[in-house]
N, CA, C and O of each residue as an XYZ file, in Angstrom:
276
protein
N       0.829     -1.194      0.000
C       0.000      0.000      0.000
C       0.868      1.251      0.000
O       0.318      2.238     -0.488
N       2.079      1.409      0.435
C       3.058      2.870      0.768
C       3.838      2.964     -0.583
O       4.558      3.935     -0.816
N       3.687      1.990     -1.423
C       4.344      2.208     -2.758
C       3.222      2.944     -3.773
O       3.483      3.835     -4.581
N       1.917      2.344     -3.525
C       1.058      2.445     -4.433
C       0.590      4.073     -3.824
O       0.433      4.918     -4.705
N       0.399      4.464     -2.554
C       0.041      5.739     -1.947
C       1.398      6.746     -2.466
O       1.206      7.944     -2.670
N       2.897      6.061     -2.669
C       3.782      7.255     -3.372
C       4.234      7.450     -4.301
O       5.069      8.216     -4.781
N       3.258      6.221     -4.753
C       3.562      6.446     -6.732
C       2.261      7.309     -7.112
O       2.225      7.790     -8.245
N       1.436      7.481     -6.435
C       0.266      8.335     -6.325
C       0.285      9.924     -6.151
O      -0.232     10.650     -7.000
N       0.953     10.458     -4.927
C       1.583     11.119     -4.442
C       2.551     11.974     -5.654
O       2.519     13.174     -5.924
N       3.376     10.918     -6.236
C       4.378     11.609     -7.637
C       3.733     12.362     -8.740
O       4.068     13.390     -9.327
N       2.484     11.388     -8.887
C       1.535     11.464     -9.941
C       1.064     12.886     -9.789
O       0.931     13.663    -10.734
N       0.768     13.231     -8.238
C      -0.110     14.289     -8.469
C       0.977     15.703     -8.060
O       0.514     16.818     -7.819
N       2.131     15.459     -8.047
C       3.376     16.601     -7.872
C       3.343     16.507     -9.020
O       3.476     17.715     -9.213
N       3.250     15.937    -10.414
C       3.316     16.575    -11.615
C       2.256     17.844    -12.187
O       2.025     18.462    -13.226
N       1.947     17.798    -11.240
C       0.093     18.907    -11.698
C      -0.842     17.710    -12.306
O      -1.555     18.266    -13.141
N      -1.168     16.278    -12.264
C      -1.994     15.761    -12.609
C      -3.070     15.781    -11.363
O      -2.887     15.666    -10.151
N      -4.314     15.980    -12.172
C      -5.634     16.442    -11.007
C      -6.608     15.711    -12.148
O      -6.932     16.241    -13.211
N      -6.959     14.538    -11.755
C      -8.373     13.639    -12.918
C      -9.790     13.962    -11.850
O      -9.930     13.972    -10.627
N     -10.662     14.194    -12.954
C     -11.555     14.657    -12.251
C     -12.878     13.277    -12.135
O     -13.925     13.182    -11.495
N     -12.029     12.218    -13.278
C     -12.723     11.310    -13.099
C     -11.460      9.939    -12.923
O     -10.268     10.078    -13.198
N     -12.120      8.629    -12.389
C     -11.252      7.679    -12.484
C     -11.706      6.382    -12.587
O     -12.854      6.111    -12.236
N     -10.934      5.520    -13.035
C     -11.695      4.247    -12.839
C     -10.600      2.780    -11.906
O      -9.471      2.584    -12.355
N     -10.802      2.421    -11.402
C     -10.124      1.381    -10.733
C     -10.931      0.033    -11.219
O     -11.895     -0.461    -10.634
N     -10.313     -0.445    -12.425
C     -10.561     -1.737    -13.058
C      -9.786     -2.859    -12.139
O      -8.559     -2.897    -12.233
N     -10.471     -3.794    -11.233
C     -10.287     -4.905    -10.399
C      -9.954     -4.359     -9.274
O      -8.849     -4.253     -8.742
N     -11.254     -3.931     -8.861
C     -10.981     -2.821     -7.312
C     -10.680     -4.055     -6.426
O      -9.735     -3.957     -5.645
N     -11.439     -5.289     -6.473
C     -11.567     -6.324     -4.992
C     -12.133     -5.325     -4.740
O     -12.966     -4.723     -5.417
N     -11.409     -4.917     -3.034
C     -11.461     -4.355     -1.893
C     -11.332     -3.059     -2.190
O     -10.938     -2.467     -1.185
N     -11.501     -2.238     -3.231
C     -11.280     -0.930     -3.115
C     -10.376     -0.313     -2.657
O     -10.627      0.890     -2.582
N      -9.174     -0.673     -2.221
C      -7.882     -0.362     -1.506
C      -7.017      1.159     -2.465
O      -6.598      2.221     -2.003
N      -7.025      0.581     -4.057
C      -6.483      1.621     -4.821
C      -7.742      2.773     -4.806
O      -7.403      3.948     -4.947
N      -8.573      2.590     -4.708
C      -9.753      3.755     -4.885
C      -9.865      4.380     -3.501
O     -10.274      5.530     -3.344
N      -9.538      3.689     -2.633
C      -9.033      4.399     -1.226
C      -8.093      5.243     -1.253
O      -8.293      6.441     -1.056
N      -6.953      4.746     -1.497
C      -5.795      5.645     -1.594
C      -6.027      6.711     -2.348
O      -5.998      7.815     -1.804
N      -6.332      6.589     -3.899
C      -6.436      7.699     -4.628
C      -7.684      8.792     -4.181
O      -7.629     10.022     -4.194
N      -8.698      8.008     -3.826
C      -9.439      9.460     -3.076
C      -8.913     10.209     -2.476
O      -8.925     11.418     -2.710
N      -8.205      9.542     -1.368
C      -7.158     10.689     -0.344
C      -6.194     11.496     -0.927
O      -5.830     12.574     -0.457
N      -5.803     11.021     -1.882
C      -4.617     12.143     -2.777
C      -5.284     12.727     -3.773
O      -4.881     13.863     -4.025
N      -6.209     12.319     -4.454
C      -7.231     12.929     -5.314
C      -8.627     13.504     -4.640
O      -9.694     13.325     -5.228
N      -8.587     13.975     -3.792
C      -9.942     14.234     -3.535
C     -11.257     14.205     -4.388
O     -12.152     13.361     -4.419
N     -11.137     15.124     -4.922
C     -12.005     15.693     -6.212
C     -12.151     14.768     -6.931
O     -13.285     14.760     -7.409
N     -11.376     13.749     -7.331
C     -12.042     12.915     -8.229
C     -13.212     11.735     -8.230
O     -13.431     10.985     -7.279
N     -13.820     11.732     -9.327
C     -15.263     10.787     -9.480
C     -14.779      9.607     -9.428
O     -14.340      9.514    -10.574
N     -14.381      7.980     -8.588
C     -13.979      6.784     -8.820
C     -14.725      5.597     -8.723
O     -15.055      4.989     -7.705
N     -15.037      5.243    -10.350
C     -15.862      3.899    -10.456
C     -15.044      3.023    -10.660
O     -14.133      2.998    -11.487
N     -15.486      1.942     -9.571
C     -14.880      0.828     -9.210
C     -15.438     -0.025     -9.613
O     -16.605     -0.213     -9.270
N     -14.699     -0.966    -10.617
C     -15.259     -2.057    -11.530
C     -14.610     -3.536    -10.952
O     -13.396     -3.730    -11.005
N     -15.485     -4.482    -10.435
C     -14.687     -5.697    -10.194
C     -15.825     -7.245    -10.811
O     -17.028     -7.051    -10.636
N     -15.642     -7.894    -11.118
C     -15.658     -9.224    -11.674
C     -16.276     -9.826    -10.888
O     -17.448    -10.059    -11.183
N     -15.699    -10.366     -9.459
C     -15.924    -10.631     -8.509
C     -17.561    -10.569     -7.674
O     -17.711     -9.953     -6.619
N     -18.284    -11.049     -8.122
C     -19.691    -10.491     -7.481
C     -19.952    -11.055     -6.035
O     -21.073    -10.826     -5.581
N     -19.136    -11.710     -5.305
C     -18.960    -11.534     -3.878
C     -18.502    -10.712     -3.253
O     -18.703    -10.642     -2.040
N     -17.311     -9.353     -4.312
C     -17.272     -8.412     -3.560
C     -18.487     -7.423     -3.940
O     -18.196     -6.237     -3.789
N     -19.283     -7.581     -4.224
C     -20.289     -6.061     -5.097
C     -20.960     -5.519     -3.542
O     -21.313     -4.342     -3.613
N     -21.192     -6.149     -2.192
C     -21.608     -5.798     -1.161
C     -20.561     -4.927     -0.444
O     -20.645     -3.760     -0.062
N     -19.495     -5.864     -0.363
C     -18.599     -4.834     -0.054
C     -18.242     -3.671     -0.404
O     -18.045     -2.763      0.404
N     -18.100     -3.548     -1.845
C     -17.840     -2.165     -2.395
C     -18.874     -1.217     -2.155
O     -18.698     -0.036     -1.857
N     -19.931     -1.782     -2.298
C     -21.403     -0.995     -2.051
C     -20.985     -0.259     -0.848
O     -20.974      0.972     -0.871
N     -20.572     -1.045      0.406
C     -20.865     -0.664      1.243
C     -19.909      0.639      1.693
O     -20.274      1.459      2.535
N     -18.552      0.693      0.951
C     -17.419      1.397      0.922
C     -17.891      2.451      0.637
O     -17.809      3.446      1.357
N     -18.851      2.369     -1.207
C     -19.181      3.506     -1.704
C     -20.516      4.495     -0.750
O     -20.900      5.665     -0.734
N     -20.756      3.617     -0.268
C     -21.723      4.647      1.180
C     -21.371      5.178      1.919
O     -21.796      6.294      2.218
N     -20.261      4.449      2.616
C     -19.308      4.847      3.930
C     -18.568      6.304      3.118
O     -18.407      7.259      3.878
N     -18.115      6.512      1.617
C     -17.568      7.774      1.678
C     -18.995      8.595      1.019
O     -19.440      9.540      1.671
N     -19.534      8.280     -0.009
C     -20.610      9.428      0.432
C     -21.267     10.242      1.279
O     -21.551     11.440      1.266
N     -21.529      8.951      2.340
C     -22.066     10.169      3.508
C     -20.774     10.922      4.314
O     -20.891     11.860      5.103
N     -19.647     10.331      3.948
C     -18.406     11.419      4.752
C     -17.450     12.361      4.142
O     -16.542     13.044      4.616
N     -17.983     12.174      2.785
C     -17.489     13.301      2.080
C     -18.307     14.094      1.406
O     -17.933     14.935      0.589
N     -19.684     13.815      1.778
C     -20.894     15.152      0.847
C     -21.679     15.855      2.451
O     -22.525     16.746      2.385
């Protein structure tokens, strides 16, 4: 996770600011975690395969709506 949070981190010391994103094979949403926190602003649909995680993510994507609107 501290590689993927400072290769993130680099990304956005270049002046990159996406206002949208997508995390293709979220699982656990872990990369769409991180990048919210360094991306704030950005829109991140999380696409996974996996339909045992679709509750989980659901439940992620609630947990930051109501704490970031």
């Amino acid at each position: 996770m501290n590689q993927m949070v400072a290769a993130l981190t680099r990304i956005k010391e270049t002046g990159f600011t996406p206002s949208h994103t997508l995390d293709i094979g979220a699982y656990e949403g872990d990369w769409a975690k991180a990048a919210s926190v360094i991306f704030p602003d950005t829109s991140i649909l999380m696409i996974e395969a996996q339909a045992q995680k679709q509750d989980y993510l659901e439940r992620l994507h609630q947990y930051k709506a109501s704490t970031f609107q």
